[in-house]
C-alpha positions as CSV (number, residue, x, y, z in Angstrom):
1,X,21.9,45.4,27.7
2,X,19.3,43.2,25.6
3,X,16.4,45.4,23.8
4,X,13.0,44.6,25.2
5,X,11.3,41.5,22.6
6,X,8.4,43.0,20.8
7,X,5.2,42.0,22.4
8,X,3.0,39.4,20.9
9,X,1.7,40.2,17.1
10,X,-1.9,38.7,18.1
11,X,-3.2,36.3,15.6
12,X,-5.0,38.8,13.3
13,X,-1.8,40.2,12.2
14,X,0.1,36.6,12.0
15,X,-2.8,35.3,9.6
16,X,-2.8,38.8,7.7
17,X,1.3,38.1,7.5
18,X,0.1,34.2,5.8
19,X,-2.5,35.9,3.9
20,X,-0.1,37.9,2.2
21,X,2.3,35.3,1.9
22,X,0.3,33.3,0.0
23,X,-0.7,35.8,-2.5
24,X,2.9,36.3,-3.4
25,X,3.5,32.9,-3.9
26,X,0.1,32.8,-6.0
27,X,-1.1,29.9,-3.5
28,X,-3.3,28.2,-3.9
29,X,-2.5,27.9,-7.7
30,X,-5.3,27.9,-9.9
31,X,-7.7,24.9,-11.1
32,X,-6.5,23.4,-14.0
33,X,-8.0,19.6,-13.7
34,X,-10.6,19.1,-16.2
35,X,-14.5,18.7,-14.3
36,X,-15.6,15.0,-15.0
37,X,-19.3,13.1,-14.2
38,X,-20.3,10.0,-13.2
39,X,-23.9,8.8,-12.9
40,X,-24.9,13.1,-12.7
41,X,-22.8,13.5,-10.4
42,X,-19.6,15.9,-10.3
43,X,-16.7,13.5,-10.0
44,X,-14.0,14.7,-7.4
45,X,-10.5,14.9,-8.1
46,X,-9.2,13.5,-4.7
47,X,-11.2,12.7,-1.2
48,X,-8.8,12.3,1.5
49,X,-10.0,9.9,4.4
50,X,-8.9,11.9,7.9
51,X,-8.2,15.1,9.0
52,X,-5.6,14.6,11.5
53,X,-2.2,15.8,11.0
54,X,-1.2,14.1,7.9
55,X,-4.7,14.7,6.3
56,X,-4.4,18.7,7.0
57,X,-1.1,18.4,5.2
58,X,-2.3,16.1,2.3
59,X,-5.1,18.5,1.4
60,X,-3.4,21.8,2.0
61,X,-0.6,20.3,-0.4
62,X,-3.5,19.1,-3.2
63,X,-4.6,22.8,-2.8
64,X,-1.5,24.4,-3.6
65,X,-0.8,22.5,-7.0
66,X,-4.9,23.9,-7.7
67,X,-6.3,20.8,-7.2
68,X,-9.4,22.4,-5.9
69,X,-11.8,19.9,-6.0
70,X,-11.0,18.0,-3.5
71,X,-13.1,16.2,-0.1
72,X,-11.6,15.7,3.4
73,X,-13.8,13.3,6.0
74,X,-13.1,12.3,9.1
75,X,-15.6,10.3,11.5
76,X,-14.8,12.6,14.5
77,X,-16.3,16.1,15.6
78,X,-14.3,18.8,14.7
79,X,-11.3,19.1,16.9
80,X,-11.2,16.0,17.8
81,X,-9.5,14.3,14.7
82,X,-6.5,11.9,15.4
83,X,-5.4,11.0,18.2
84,X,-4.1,14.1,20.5
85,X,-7.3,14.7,22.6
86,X,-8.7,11.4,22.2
87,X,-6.4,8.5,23.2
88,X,-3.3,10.1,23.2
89,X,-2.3,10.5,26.6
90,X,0.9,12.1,27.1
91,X,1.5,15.5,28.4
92,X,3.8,17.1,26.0
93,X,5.1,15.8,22.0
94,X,7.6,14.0,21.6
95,X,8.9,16.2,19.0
96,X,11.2,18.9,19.2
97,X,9.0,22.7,19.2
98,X,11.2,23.9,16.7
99,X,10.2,21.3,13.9
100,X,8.3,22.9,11.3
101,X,5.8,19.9,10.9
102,X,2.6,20.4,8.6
103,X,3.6,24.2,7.8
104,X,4.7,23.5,4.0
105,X,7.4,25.9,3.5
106,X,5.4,28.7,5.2
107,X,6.9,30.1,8.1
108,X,3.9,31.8,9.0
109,X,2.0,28.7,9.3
110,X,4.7,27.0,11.6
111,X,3.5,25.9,15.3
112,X,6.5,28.8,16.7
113,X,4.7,31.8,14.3
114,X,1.2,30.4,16.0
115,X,2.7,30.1,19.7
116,X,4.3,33.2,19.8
117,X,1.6,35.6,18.3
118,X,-0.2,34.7,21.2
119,X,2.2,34.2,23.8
120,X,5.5,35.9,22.6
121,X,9.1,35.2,22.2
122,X,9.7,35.3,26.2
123,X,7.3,32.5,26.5
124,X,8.2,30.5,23.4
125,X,11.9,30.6,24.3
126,X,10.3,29.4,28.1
127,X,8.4,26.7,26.6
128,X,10.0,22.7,26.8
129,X,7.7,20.6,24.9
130,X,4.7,21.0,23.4
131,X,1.4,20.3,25.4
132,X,-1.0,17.9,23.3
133,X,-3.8,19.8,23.6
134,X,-2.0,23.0,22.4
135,X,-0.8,20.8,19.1
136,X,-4.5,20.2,18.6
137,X,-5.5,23.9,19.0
138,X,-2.7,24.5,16.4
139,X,-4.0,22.0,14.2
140,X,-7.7,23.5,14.3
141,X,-5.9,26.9,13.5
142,X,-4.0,25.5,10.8
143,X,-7.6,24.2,9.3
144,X,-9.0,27.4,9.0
145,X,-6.6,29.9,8.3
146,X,-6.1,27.8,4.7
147,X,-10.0,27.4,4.1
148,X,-9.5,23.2,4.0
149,X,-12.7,21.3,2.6
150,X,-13.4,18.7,5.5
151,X,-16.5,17.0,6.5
152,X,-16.8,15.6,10.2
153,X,-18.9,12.7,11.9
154,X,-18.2,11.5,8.0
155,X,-17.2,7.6,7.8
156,X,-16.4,5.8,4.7
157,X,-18.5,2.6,4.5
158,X,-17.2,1.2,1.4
159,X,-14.6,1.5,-2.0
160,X,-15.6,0.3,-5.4
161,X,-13.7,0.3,-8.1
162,X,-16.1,1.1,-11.1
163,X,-15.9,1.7,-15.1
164,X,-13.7,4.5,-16.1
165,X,-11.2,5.2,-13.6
166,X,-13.2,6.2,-10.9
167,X,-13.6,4.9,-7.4
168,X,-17.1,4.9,-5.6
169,X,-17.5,5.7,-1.9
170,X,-20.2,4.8,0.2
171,X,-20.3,7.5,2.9
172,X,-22.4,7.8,6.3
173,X,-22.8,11.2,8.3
174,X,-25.6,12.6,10.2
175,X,-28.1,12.4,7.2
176,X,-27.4,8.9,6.2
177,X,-26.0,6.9,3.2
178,X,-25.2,8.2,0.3
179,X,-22.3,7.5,-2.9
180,X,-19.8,9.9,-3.9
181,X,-17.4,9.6,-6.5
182,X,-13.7,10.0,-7.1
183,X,-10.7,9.7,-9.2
184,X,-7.8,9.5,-6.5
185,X,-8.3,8.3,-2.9
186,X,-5.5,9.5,0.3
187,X,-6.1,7.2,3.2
188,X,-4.2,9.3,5.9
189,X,-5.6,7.3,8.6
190,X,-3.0,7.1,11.3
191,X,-1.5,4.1,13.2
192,X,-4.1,1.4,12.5
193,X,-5.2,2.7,9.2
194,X,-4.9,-0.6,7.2
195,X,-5.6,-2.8,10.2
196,X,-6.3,-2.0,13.5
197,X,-5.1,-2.4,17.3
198,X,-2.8,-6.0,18.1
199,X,-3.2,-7.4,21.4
200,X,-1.2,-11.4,21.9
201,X,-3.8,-14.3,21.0
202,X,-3.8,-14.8,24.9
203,X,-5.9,-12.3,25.5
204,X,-8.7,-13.2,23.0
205,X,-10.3,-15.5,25.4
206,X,-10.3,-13.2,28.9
207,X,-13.6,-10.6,29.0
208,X,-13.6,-7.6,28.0
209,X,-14.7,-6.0,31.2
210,X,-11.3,-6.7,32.7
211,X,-9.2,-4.9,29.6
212,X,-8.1,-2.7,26.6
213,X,-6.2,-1.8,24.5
214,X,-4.6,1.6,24.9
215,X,-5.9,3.0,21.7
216,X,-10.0,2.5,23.4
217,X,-11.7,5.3,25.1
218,X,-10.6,4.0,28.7
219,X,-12.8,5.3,32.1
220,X,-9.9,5.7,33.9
221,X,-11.9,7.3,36.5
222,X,-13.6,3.7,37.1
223,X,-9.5,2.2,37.8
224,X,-9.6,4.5,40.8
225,X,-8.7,2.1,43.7
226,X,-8.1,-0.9,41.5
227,X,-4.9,-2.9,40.6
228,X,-3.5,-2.5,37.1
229,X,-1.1,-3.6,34.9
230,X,0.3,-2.1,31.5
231,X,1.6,-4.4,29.0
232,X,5.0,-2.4,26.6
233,X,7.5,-0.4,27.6
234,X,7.0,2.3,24.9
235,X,5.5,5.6,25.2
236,X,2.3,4.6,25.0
237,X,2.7,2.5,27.8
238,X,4.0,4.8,30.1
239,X,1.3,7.2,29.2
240,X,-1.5,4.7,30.0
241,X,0.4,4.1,33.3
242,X,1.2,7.3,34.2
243,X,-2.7,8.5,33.4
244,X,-4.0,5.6,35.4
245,X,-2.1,6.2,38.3
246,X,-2.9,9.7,38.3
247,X,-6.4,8.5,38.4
248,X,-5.9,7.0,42.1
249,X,-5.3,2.8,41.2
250,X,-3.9,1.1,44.1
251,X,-1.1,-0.3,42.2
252,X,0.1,-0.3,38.6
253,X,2.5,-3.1,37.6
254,X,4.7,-2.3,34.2
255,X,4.7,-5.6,32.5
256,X,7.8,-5.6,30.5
257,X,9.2,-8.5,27.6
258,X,12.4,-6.8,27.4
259,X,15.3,-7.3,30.1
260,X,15.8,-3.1,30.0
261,X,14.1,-0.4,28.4
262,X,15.6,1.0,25.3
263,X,17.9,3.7,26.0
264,X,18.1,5.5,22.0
265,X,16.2,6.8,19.4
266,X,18.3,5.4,17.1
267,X,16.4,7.1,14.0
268,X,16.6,10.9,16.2
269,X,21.1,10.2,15.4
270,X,20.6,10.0,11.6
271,X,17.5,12.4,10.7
272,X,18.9,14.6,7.9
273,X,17.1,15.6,4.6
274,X,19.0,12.9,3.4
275,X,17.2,10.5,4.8
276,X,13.7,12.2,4.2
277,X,14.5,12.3,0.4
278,X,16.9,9.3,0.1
279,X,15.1,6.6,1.8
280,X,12.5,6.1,-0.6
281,X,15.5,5.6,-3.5
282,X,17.3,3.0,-1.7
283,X,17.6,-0.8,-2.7
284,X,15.1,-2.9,-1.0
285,X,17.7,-4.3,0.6
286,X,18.6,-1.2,2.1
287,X,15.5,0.2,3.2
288,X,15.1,-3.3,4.9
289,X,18.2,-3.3,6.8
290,X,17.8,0.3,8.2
291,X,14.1,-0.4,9.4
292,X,14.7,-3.9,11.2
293,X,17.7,-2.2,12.9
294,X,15.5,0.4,13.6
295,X,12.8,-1.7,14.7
296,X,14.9,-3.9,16.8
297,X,17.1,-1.7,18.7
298,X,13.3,0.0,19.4
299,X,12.2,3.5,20.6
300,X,12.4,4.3,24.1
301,X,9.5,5.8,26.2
302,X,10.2,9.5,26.5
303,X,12.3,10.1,30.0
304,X,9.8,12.7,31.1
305,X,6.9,9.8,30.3
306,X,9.1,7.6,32.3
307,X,9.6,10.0,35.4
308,X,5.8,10.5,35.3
309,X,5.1,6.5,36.1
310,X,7.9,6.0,38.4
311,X,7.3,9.0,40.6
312,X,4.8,6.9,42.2
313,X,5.4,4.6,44.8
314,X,2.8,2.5,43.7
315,X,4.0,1.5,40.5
316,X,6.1,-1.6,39.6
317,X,8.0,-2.4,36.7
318,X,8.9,-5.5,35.8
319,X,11.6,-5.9,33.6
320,X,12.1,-9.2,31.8
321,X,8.5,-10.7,32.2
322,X,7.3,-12.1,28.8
323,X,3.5,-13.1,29.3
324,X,3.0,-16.7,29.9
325,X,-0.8,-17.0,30.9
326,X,-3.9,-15.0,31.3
327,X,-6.8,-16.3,33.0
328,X,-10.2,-15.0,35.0
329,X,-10.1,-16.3,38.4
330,X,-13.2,-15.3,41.2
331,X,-13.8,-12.0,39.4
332,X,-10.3,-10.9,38.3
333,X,-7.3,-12.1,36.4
334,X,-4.1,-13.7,36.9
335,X,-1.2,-12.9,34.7
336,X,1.8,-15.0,34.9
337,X,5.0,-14.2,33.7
338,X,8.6,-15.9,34.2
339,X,8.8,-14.1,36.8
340,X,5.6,-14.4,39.0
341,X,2.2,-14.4,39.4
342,X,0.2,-10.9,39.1
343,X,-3.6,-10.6,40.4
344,X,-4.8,-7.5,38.7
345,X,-8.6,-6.4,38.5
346,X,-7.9,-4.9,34.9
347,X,-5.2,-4.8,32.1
348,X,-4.0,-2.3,29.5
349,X,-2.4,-3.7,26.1
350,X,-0.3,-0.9,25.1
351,X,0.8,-3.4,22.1
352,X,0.7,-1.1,19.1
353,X,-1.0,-2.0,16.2
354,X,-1.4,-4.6,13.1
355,X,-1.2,-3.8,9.5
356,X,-4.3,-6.5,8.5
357,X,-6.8,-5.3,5.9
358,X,-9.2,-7.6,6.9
359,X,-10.0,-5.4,10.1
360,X,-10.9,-3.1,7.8
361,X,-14.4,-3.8,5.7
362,X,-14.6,-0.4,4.1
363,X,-11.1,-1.5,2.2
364,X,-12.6,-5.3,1.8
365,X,-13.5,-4.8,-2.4
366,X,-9.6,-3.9,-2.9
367,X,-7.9,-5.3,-0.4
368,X,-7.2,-8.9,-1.5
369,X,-5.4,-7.2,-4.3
370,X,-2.4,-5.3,-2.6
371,X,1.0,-6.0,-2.5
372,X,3.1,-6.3,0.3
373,X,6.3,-6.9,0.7
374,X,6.0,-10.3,1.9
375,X,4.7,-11.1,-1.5
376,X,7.6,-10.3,-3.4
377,X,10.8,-9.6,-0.7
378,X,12.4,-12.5,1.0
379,X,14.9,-10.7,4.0
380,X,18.4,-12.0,4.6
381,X,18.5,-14.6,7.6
382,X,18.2,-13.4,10.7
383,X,16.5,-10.2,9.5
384,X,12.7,-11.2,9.1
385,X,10.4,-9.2,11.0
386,X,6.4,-10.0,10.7
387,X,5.5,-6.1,11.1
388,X,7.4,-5.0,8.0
389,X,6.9,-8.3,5.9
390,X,2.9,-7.0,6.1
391,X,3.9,-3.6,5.3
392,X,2.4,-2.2,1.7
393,X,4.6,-2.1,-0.9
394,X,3.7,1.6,-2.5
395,X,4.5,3.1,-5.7
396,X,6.1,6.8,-5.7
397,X,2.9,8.6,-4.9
398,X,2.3,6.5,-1.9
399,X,-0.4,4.2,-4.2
400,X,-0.7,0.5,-3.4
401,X,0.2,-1.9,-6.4
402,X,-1.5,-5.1,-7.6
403,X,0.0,-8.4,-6.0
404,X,-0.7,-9.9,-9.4
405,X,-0.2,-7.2,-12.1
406,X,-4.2,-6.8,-14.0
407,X,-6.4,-7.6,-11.2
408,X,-7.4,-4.4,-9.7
409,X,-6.1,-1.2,-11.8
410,X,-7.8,0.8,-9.5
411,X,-5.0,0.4,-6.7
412,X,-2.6,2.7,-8.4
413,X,-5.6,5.8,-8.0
414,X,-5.5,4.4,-3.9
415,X,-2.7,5.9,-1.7
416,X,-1.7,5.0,1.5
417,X,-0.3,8.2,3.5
418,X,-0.4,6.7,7.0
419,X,1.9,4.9,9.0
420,X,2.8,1.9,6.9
421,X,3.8,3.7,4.6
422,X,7.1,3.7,6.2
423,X,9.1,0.9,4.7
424,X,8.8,2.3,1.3
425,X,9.1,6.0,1.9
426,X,10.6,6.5,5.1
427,X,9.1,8.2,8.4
428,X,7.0,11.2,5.9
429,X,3.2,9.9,6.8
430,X,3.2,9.3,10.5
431,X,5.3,11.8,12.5
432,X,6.0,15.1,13.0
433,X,9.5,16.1,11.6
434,X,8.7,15.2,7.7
435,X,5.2,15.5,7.4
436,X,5.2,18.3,5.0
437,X,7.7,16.4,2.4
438,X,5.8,13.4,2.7
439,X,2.4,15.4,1.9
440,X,4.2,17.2,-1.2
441,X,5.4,14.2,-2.6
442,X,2.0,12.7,-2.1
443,X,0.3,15.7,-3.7
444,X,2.6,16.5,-6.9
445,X,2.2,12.5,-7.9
446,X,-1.1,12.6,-7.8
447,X,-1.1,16.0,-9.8
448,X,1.4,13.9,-12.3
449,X,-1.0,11.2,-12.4
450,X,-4.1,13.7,-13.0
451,X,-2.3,15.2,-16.0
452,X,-1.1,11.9,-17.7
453,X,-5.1,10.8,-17.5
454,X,-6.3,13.7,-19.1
455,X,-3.2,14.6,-21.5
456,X,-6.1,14.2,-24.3
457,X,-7.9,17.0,-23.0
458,X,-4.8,19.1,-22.2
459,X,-3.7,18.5,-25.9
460,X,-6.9,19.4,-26.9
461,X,-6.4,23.1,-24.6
462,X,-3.4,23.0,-26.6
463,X,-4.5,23.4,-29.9
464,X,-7.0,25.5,-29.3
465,X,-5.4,28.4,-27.3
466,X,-5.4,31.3,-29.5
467,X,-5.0,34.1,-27.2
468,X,-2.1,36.4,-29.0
469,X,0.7,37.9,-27.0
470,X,1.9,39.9,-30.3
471,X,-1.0,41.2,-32.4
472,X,1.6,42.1,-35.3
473,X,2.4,45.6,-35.7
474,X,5.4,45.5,-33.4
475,X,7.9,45.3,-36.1
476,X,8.1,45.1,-39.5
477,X,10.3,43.0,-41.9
478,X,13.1,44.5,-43.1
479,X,13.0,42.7,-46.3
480,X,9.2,43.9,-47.0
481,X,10.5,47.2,-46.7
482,X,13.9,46.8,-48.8
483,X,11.4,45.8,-51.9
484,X,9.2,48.2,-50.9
485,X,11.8,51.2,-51.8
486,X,12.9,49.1,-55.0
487,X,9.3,48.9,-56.5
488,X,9.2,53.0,-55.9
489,X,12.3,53.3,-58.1
């Protein structure tokens, strides 16, 4: 007979448990980066940009190597940073429940030690997927119980590269404009942080009153008894379907490029910590050829995002429909495909996103400068793909590099821990499963970088420690003492 689980620990005693956790592992450790000023005001070490998942991770990282003064913004209210209660609109993660995401190392801070001090090992071993809303309550947790610096309804305006390696910011919140300064900038913006949604030229011309993109803030409430279509056949497409045709639409039509959906995850068969610490040592060549694979052989929609669309009997998918035409015709559209002609009264571009700097002014005094891989990669035949030829090419601490080595210095103290960050490091700034590898790698190169800057100063300490361990009468020399007795002879 199985003994009875132990009930639920309650949070108090799980964050007590992290509490003491941390003080054994003497985290955070302490401050050792020497205070600087600029213009009378205190210079920051690091101000991460985003407090979603990767930004959490970034700055709890920076906080355990003692980096202490550091700033986290984010434009949204609190709670409502990246994307899980905002557009994200699936039911459950993707992700296994068992992967440790953000949690560092500490399996007190893990999503499981979280869920089941409240809930309890009956219910955690119960529990499928992981509701989004529950990831975000985790996430909020995770926020307080390590005491991270972050500033909400905070949006950077603007990056300047000024005199002495630092970086000015021009930052808007609720009392206006103002300039702070740093020496190391994280950009752990998500999806579309170095460019912004992608819809197809076609739609450019067609109103905006009859579409979006499925990254807006959609009224699905408003679809109720009108016909829709999806463009994609990922998961975000499903989710936008599925959400409006739980919203009442008359009809949703799944307009699909592809002649079937994509059946594997191809990169779900070969995650290993091989792969989260080899990747980023491969030969270009290499990381190309896994990512276009990858890319190609694409991700399928999860099935349970799939079963939540075609459980309707209004909804339509058609397979093998590239988009030939979109026009406005006597207060609607007309979408034409190879297959047909679609009269819809609105249309959701569930098209992913673009990696374009131009989309993105607060970047615009650096951005002409970054590398890509375009700029210095040419992939074999039959292997070019426009998504990772616009991909940064990053240094090892995530940092963008100069297309033309001398015109902006600044880009090595600039580091890109978002999505794009992919082709040169692997799936560790974007997803779930990795997260806390990508944030330490981010976190002790920016700690390397710190010291090397200030080695003057460090030196400096050096010399002029003087604090003695042996204060000299803990032994005495045996030859001191053998002349000693001779000289009393």
């Amino acid at each position: 007979m199985n003994a009875a689980l132990p009930a639920p620990m309650g949070l108090p005693a799980l964050e007590q448990r992290l509490r003491q956790d941390l003080e054994w592992l003497e985290w955070p450790a302490k401050d050792w980066v020497p205070q600087r000023a600029f213009n009378g005001q205190r210079v920051r070490d690091v101000v991460v940009i985003g407090a979603g998942m990767c930004g959490l991770a970034a700055s709890a990282a920076l906080k355990g190597l003692g980096l202490s003064n550091v700033t986290v913004i984010d434009r949204a209210p609190a709670g409502q940073e990246g994307p899980w209660v905002t557009y994200a609109r699936m039911e459950t993660l993707r992700s296994p429940k068992q992967l440790t995401g953000p949690a560092l190392g500490l399996p007190a801070l893990t999503f499981r030690a979280w869920y089941e001090a409240q809930f309890g090992r009956t219910t955690w071993d119960a529990l499928g997927k992981i509701p989004r809303g529950l990831w975000m309550d985790y996430l909020v947790w995770y926020r307080r119980v390590l005491s991270l610096p972050i500033a909400n309804a905070t949006s950077l305006d603007a990056v300047t590269p000024l005199a002495d390696d630092i970086l000015a910011l021009d930052i808007s919140d609720a009392e206006g404009t103002r300039t702070i300064f740093t020496r190391h900038l994280v950009l752990a913006t998500g999806r579309d942080g170095l460019g912004g949604p992608w819809v197809p030229p076609i739609a450019h011309g067609i109103d905006r009153k009859f579409w979006a993109h499925s990254a807006d803030d959609i009224d699905f409430a408003a679809l109720k008894g009108l016909r829709v279509g999806v463009i994609g056949a990922g998961a975000s497409a499903m989710d936008n379907a599925a959400t409006a045709l739980e919203h009442g639409v008359a009809s949703l039509d799944l307009i699909v490029r592809r002649k079937d959906l994509p059946r594997i995850n191809k990169f779900t068969g070969i995650g290993s910590q091989g792969v989260v610490h080899g990747f980023a040592g491969l030969p270009d060549d290499w990381k190309w050829r896994f990512l276009d694979y990858a890319l190609k052989a694409q991700t399928p929609p999860p099935r349970d995002s799939t079963l939540r669309v075609s459980r309707h009997a209004n909804s339509r998918f058609h397979l093998g429909s590239p988009l030939l035409d979109l026009a406005e015709q006597d207060g609607h559209i007309v979408l034409t495909t190879s297959k047909g002609v679609h009269h819809l009264d609105f249309l959701i571009f569930a098209t992913g996103f673009s990696v374009d700097p131009a989309q993105r002014p607060e970047l615009s005094a650096v951005a002409p400068f970054i590398r890509f891989w375009k700029d210095r990669y040419t992939p074999p035949p039959g292997s070019d793909s426009a998504e990772l030829l616009h991909a940064p090419d990053l240094g090892p601490a995530f940092e963008f590099q100069e297309k033309v080595p001398g015109t902006c210095p600044a880009l090595s103290r600039i580091h890109c821990f978002n999505y794009p960050a992919m082709l040169s490091h692997g799936k560790l700034s974007g997803d779930i499963p990795a997260v806390s590898d990508g944030a330490e790698r981010l976190a002790r190169g920016i700690a390397r970088a710190l010291f090397v800057a200030d080695r003057e100063t460090h030196y400096r300490a050096l010399m002029a420690y003087d604090t003695p361990e042996l204060l000299g009468d803990e032994w005495q020399d045996a030859d001191t003492e053998l002349e000693a007795s001779h000289a009393g002879r």
